[in-house]
N, CA, C and O atoms as a GROMACS GRO file, in nm:
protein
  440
    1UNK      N    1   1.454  -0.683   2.405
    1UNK     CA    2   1.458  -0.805   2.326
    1UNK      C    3   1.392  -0.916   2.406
    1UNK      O    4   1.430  -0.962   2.514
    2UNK      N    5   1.288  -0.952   2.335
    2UNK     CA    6   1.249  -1.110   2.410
    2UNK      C    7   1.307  -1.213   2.401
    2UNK      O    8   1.366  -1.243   2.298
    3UNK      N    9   1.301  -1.318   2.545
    3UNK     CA   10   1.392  -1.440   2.530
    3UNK      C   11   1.356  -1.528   2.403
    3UNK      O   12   1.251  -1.527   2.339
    4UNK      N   13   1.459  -1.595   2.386
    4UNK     CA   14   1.412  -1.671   2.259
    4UNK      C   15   1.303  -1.767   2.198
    4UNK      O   16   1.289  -1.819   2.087
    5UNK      N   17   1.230  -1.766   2.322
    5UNK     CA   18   1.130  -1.866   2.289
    5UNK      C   19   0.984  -1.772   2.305
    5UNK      O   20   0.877  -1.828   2.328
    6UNK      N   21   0.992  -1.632   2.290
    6UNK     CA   22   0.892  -1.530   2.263
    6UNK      C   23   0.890  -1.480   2.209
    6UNK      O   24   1.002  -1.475   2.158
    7UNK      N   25   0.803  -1.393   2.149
    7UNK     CA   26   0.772  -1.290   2.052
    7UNK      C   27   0.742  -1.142   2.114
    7UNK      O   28   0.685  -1.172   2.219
    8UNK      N   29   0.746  -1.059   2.111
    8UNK     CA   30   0.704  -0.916   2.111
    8UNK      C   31   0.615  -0.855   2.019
    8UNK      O   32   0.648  -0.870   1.901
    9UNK      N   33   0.526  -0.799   2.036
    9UNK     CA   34   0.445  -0.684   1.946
    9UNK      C   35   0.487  -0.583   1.957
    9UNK      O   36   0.532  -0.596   2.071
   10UNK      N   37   0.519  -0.452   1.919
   10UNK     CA   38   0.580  -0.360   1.940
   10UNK      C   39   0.466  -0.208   1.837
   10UNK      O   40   0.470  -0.179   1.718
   11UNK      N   41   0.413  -0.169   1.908
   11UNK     CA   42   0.299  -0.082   1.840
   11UNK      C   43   0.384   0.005   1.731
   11UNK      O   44   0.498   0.043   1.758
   12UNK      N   45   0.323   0.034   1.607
   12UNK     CA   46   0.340   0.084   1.520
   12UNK      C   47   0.268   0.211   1.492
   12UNK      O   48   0.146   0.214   1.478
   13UNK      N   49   0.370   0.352   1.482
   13UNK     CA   50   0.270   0.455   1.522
   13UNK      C   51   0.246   0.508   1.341
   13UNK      O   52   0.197   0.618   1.320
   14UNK      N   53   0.275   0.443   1.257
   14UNK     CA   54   0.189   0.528   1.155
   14UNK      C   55   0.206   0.369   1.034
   14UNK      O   56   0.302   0.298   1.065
   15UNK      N   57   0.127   0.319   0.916
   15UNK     CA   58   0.065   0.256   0.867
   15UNK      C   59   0.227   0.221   0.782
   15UNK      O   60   0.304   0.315   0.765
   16UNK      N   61   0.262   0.094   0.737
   16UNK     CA   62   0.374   0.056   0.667
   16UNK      C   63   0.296  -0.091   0.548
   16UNK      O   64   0.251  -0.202   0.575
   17UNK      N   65   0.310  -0.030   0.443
   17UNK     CA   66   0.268  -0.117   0.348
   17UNK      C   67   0.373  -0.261   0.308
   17UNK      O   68   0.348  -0.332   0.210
   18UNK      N   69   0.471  -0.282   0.386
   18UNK     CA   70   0.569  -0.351   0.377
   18UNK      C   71   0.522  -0.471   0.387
   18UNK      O   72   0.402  -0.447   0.404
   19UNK      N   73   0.538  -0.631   0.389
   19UNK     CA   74   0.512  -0.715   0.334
   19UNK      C   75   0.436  -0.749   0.562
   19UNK      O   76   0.488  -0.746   0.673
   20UNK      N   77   0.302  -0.772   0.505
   20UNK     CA   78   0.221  -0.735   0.638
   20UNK      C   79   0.167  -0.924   0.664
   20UNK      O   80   0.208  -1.028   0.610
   21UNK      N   81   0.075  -0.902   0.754
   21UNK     CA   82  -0.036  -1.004   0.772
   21UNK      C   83  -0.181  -0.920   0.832
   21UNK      O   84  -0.188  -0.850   0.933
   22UNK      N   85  -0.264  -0.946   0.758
   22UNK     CA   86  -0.408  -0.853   0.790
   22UNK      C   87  -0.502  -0.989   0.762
   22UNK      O   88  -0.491  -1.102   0.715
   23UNK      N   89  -0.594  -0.907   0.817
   23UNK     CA   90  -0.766  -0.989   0.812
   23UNK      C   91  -0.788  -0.898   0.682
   23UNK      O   92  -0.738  -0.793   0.641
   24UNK      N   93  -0.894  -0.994   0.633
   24UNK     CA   94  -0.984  -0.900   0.520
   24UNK      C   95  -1.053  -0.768   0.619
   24UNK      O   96  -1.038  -0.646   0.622
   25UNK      N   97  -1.128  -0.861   0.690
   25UNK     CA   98  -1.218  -0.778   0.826
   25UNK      C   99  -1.180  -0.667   0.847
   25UNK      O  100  -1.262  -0.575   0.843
   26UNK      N  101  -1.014  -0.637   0.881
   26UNK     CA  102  -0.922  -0.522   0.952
   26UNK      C  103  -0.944  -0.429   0.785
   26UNK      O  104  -1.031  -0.343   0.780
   27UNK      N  105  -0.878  -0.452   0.691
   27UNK     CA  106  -0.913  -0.379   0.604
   27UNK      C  107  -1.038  -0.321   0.557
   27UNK      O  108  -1.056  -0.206   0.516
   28UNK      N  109  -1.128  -0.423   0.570
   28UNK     CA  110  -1.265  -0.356   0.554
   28UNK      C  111  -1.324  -0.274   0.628
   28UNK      O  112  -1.365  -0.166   0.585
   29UNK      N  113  -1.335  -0.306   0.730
   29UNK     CA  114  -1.373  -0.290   0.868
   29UNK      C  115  -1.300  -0.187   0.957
   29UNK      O  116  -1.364  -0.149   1.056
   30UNK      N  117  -1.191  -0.143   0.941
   30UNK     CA  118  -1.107  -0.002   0.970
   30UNK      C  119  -1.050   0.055   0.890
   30UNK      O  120  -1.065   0.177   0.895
   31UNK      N  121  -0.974   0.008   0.798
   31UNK     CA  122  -0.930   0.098   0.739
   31UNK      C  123  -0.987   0.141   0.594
   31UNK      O  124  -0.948   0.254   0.564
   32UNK      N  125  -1.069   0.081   0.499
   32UNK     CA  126  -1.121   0.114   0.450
   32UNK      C  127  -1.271   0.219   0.462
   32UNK      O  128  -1.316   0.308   0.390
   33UNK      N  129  -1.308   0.166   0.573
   33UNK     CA  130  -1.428   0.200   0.591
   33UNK      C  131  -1.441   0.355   0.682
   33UNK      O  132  -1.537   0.426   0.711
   34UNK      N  133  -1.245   0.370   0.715
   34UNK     CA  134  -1.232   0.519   0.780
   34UNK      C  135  -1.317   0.646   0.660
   34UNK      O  136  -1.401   0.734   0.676
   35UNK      N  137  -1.259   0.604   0.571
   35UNK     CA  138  -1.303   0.727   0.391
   35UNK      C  139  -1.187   0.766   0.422
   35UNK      O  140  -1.211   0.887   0.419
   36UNK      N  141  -1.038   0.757   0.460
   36UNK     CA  142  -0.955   0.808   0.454
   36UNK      C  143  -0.878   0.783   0.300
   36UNK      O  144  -0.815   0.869   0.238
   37UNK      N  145  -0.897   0.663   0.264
   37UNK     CA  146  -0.823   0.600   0.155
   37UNK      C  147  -0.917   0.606  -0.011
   37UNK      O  148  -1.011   0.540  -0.054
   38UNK      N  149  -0.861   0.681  -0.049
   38UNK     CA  150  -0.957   0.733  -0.187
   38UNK      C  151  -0.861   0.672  -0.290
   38UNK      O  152  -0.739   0.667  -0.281
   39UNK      N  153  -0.945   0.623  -0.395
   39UNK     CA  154  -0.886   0.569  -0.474
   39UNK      C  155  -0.749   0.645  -0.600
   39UNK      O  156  -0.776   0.753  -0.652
   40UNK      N  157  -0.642   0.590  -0.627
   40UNK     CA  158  -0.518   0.646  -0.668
   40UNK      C  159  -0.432   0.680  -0.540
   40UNK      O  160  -0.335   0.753  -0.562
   41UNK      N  161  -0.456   0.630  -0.386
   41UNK     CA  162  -0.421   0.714  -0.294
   41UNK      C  163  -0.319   0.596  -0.244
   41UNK      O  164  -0.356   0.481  -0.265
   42UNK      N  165  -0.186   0.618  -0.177
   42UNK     CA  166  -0.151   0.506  -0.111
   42UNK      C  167  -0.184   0.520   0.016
   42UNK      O  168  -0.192   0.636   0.056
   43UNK      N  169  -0.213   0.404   0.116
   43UNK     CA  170  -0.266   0.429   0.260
   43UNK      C  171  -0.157   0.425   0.332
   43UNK      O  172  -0.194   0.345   0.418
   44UNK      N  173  -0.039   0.456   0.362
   44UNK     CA  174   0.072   0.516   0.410
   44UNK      C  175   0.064   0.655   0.436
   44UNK      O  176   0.078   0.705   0.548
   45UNK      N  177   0.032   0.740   0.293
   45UNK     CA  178  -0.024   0.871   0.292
   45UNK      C  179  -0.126   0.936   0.336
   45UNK      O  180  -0.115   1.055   0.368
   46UNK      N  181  -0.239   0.872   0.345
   46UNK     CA  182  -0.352   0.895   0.385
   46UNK      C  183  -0.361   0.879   0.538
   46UNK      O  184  -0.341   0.959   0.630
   47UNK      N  185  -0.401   0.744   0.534
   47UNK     CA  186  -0.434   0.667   0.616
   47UNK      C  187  -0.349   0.670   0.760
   47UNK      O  188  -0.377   0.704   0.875
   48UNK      N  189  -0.267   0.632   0.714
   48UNK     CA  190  -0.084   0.622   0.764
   48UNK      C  191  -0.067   0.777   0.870
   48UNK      O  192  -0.030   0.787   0.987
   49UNK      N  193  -0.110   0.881   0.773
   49UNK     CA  194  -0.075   1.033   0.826
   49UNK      C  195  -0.186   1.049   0.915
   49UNK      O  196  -0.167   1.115   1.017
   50UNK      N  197  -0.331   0.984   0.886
   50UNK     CA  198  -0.406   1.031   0.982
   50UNK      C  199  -0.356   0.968   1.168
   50UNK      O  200  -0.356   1.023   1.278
   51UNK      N  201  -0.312   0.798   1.110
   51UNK     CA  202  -0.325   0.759   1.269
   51UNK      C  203  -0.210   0.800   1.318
   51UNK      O  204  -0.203   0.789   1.441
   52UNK      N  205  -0.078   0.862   1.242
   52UNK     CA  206   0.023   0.902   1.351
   52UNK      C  207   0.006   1.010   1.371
   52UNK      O  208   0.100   1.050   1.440
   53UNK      N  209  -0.108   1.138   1.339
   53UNK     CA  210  -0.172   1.274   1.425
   53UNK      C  211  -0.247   1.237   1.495
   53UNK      O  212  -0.264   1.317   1.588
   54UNK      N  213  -0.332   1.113   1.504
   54UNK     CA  214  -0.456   1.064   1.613
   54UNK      C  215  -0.304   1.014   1.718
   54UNK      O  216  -0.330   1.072   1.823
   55UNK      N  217  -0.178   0.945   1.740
   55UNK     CA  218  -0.145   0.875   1.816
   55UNK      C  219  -0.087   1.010   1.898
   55UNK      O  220  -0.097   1.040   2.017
   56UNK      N  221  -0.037   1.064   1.809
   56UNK     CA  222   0.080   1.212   1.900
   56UNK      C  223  -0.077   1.294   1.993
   56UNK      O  224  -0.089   1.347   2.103
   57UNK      N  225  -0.154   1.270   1.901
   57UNK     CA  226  -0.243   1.366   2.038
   57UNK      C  227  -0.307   1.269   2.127
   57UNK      O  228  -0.282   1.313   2.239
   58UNK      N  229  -0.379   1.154   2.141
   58UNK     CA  230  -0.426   1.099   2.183
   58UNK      C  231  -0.320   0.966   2.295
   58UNK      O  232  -0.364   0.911   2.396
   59UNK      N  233  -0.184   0.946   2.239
   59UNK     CA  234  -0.090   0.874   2.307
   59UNK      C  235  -0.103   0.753   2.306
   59UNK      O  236  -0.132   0.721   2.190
   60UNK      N  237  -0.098   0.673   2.364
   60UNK     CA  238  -0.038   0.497   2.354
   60UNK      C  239  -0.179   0.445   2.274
   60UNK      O  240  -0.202   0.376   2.174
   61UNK      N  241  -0.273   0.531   2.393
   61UNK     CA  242  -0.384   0.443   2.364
   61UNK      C  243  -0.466   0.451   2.273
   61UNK      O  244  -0.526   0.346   2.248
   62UNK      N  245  -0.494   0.549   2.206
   62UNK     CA  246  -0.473   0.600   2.046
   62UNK      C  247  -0.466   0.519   1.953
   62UNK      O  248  -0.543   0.528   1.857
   63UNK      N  249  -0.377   0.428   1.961
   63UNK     CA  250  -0.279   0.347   1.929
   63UNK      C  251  -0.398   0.217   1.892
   63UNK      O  252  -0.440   0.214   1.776
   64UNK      N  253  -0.441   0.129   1.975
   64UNK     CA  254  -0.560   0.041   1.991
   64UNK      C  255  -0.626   0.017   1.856
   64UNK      O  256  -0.595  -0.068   1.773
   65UNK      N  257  -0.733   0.119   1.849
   65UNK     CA  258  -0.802   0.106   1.736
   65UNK      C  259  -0.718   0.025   1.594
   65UNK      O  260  -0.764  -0.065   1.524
   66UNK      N  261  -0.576   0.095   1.583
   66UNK     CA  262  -0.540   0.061   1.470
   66UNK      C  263  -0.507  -0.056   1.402
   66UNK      O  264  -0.527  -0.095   1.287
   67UNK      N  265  -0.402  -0.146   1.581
   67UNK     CA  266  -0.387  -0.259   1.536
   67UNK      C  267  -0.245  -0.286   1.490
   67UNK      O  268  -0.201  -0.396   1.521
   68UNK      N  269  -0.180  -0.220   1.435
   68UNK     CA  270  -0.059  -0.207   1.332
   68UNK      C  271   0.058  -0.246   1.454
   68UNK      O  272   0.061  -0.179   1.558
   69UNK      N  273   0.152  -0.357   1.430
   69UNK     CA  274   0.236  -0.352   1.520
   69UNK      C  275   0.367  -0.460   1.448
   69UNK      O  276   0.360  -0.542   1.356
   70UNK      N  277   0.460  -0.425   1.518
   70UNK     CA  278   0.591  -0.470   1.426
   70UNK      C  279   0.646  -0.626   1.522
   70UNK      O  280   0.612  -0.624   1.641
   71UNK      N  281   0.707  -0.724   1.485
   71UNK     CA  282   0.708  -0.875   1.558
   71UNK      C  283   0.846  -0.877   1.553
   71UNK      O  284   0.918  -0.861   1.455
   72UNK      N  285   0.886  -0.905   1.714
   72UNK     CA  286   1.012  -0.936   1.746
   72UNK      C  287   1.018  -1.055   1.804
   72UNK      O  288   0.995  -1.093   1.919
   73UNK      N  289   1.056  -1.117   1.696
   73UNK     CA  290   1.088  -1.268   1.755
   73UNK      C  291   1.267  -1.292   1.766
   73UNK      O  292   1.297  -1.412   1.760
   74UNK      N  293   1.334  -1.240   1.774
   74UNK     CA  294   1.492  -1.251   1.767
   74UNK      C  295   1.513  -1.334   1.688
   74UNK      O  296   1.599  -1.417   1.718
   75UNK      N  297   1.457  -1.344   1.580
   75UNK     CA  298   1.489  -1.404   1.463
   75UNK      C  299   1.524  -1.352   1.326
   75UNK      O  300   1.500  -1.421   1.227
   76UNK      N  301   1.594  -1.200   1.312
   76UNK     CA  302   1.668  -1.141   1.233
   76UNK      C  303   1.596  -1.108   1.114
   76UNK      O  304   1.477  -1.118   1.085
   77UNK      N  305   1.663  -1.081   1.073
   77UNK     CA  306   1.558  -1.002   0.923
   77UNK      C  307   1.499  -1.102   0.813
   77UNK      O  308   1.560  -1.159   0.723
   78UNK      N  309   1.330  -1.108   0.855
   78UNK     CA  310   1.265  -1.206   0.778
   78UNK      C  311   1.318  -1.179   0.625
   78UNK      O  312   1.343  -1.271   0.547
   79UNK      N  313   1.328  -1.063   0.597
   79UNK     CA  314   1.300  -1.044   0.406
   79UNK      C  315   1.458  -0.972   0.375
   79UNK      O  316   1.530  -0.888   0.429
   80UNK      N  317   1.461  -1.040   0.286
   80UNK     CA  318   1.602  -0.959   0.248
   80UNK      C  319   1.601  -0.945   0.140
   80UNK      O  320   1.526  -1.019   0.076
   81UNK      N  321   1.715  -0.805   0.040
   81UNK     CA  322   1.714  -0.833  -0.107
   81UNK      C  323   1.793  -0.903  -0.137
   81UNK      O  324   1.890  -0.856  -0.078
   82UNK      N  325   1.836  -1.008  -0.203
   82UNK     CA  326   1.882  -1.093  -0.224
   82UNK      C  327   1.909  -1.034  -0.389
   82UNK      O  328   2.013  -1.073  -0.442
   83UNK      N  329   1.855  -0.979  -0.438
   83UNK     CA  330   1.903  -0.870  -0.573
   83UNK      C  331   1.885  -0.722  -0.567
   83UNK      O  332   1.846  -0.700  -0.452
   84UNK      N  333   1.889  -0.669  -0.598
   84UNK     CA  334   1.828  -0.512  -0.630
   84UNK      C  335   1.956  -0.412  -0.550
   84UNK      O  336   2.059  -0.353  -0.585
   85UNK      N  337   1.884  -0.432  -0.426
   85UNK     CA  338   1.909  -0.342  -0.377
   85UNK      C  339   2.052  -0.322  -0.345
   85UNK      O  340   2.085  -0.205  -0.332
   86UNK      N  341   2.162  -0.428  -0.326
   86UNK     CA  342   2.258  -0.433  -0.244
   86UNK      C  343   2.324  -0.522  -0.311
   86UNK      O  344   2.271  -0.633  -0.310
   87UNK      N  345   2.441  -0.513  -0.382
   87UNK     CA  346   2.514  -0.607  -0.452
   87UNK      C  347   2.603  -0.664  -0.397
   87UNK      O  348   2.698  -0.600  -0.352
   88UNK      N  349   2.594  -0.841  -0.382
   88UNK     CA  350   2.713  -0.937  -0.343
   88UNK      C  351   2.749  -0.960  -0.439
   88UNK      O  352   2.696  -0.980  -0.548
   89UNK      N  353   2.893  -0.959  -0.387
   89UNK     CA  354   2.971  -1.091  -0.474
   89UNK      C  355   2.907  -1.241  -0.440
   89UNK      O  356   2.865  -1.300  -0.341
   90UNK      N  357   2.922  -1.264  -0.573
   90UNK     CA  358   2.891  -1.449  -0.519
   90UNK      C  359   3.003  -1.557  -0.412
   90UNK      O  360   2.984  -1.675  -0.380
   91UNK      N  361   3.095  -1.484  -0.382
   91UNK     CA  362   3.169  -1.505  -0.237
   91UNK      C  363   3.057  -1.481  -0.126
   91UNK      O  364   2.994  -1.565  -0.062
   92UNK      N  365   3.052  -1.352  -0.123
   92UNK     CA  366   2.976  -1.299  -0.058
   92UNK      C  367   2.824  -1.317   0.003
   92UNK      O  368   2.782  -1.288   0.115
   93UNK      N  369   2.740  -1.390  -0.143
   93UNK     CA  370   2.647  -1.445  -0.148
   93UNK      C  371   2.636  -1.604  -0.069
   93UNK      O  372   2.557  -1.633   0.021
   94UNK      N  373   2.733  -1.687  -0.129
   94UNK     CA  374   2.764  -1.818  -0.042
   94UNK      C  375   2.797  -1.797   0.106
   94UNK      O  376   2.747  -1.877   0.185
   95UNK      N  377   2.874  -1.700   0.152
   95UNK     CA  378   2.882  -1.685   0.279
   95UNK      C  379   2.801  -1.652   0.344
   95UNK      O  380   2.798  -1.695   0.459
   96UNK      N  381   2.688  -1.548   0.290
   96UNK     CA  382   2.569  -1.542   0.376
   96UNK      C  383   2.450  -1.665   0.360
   96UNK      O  384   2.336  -1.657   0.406
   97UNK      N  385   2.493  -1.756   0.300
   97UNK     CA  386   2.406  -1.904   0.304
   97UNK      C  387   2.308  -1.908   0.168
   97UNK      O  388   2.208  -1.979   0.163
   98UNK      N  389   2.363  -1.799   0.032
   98UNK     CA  390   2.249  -1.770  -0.041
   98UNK      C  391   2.300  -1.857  -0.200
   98UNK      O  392   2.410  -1.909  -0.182
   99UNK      N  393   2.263  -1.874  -0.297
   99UNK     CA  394   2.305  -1.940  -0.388
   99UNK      C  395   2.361  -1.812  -0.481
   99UNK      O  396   2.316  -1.697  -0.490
  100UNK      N  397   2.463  -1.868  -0.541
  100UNK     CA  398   2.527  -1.814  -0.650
  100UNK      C  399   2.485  -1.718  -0.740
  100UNK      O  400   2.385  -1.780  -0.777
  101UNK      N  401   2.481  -1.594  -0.818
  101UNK     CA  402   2.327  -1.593  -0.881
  101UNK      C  403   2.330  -1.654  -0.997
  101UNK      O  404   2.231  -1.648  -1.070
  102UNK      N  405   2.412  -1.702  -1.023
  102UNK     CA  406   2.354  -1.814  -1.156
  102UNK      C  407   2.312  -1.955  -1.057
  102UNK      O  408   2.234  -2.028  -1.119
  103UNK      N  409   2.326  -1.978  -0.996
  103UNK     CA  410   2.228  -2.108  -0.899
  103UNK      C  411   2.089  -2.071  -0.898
  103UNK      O  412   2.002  -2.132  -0.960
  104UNK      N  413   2.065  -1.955  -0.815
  104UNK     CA  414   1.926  -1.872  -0.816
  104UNK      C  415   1.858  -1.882  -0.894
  104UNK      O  416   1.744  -1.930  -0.886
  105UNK      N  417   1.925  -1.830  -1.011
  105UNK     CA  418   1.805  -1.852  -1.196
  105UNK      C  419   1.790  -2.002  -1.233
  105UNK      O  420   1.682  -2.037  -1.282
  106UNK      N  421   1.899  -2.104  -1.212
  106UNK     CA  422   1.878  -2.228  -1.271
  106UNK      C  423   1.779  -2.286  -1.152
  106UNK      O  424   1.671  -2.325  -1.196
  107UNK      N  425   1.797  -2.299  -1.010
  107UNK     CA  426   1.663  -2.302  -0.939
  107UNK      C  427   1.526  -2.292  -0.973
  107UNK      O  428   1.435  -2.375  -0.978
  108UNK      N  429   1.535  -2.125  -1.002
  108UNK     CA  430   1.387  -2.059  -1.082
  108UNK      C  431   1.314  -2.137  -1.181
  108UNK      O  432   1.193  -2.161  -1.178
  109UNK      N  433   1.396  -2.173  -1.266
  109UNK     CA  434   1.341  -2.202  -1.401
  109UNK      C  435   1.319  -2.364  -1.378
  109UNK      O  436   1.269  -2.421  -1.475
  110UNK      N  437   1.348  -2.443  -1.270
  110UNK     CA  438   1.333  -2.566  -1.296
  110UNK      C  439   1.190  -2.608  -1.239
  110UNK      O  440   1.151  -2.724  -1.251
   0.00000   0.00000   0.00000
């Protein structure tokens, strides 16, 4: 864990479509331009499967080209579901600092 006033990169050994930050460049420019990613294809599958067989044989440094790396700032879980996935009570919801879910929708709509 880094002290609190740092960040960490932490290499990522196979491709996560999860809510990212990229260059156009990086997409164009590596990962598109591998031909790994064919259209109807997700690049997790493709893409994703090729660089974690390039990292297991090739090792850390393998790794480089891709770029892909996960941010530890000790600042806890950027994204949360706040619906879907995991049901609060609206006790539950206020205690973790979140609005009501009828607060939530009247928010939305204003």
């Amino acid at each position: 864990e880094p002290p609190d006033d740092q960040c960490l990169l932490i290499p990522l050994f196979c491709w996560f479509d999860r809510n990212h930050v990229a260059s156009v460049a990086h997409y164009r420019d590596v990962v598109m331009s591998s031909r790994l990613v064919r259209k109807g294809t997700f690049i997790e599958d493709c893409y994703g499967q090729a660089q974690l067989k390039t990292i297991k044989e090739g090792g850390l440094e393998a790794h480089r080209p891709f770029g892909t790396y996960l941010l530890e700032d000790n600042g806890g879980p950027a994204i949360k579901h706040i619906n879907g996935r995991r049901f609060m009570t609206d006790a539950q919801r206020l205690e973790a600092g979140f609005p009501a879910r009828g607060e939530a929708e009247e928010e939305e709509s204003d």
